[in-house]
Every structure is written in structure tokens, then in C-alpha cells.
C-alpha positions as CSV (number, residue, x, y, z in Angstrom):
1,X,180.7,90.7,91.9
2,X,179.1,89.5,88.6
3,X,175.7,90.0,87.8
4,X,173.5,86.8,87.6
5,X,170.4,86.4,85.7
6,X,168.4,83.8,86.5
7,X,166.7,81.8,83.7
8,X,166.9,77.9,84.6
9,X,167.6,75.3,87.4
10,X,171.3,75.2,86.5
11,X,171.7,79.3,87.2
12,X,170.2,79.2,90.7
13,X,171.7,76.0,91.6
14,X,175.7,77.5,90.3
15,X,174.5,80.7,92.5
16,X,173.6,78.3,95.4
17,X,177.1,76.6,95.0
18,X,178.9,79.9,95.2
19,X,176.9,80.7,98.5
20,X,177.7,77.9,100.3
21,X,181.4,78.3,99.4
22,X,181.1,81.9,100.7
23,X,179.7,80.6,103.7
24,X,176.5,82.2,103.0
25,X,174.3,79.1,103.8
26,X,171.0,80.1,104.1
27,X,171.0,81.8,101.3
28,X,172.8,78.6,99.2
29,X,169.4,76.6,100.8
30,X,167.2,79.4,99.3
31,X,168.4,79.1,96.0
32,X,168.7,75.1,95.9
33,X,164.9,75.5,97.0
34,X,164.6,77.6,93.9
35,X,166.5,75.2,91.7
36,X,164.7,71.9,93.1
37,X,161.2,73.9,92.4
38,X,162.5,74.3,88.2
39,X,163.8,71.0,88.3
40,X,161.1,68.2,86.6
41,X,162.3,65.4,88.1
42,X,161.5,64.8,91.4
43,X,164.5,62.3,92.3
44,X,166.9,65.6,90.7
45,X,164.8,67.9,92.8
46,X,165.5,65.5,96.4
47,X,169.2,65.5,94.9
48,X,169.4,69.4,94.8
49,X,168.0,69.8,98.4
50,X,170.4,67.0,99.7
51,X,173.1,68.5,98.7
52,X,171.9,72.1,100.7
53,X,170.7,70.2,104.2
54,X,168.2,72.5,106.2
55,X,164.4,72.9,107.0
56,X,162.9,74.8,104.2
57,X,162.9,78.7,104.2
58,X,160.7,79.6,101.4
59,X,157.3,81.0,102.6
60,X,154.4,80.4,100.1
61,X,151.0,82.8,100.2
């Protein structure tokens, strides 16, 4: 397995691809929730999480 390093919407969003194609979905929603929050435009960011259906999973403080 590569190593990923995360520096921008694109990298969490490819990593949130390769999740849901591993079957690993609630992770894949994780990430997209991660891309969507780096993502400027809010219309991208609804984009992102449309394309990763689920309630959200991120817990704030």
C-alpha cells in the first residue's frame, strides 16, 4: 500500500475514491468530509459529499 500525504482537497478526495472502491465506505465518507471542508466553494463542497451519501461522521470539540 502506498503512502499518502495529505496536503489538499484533491489528495483526500483520490484517497476517498480508492475507499469506496475497496468497499471501505465509511471511511471514503470520512475523507470526502475532509475534502468538502478544504474545498472553497460551497456548491464543490455539496458536490464532494454527494458523491459519498451518508449522515456525517466527523465529530467536532
Amino acid at each position: 500500500m502506498p503512502l499518502f500525504t495529505f496536503n489538499t482537497a484533491a489528495d483526500y478526495l483520490q484517497a476517498a475514491r480508492e475507499m469506496a472502491a475497496s468497499g471501505r465506505m465509511t471511511l471514503a465518507r470520512l475523507l470526502a468530509e475532509a475534502a468538502a471542508g478544504l474545498t472553497p466553494d460551497p456548491a464543490e463542497a455539496a458536490r464532494i459529499l454527494g458523491d459519498f451519501p451518508g449522515p456525517s461522521l466527523r465529530q467536532e470539540d
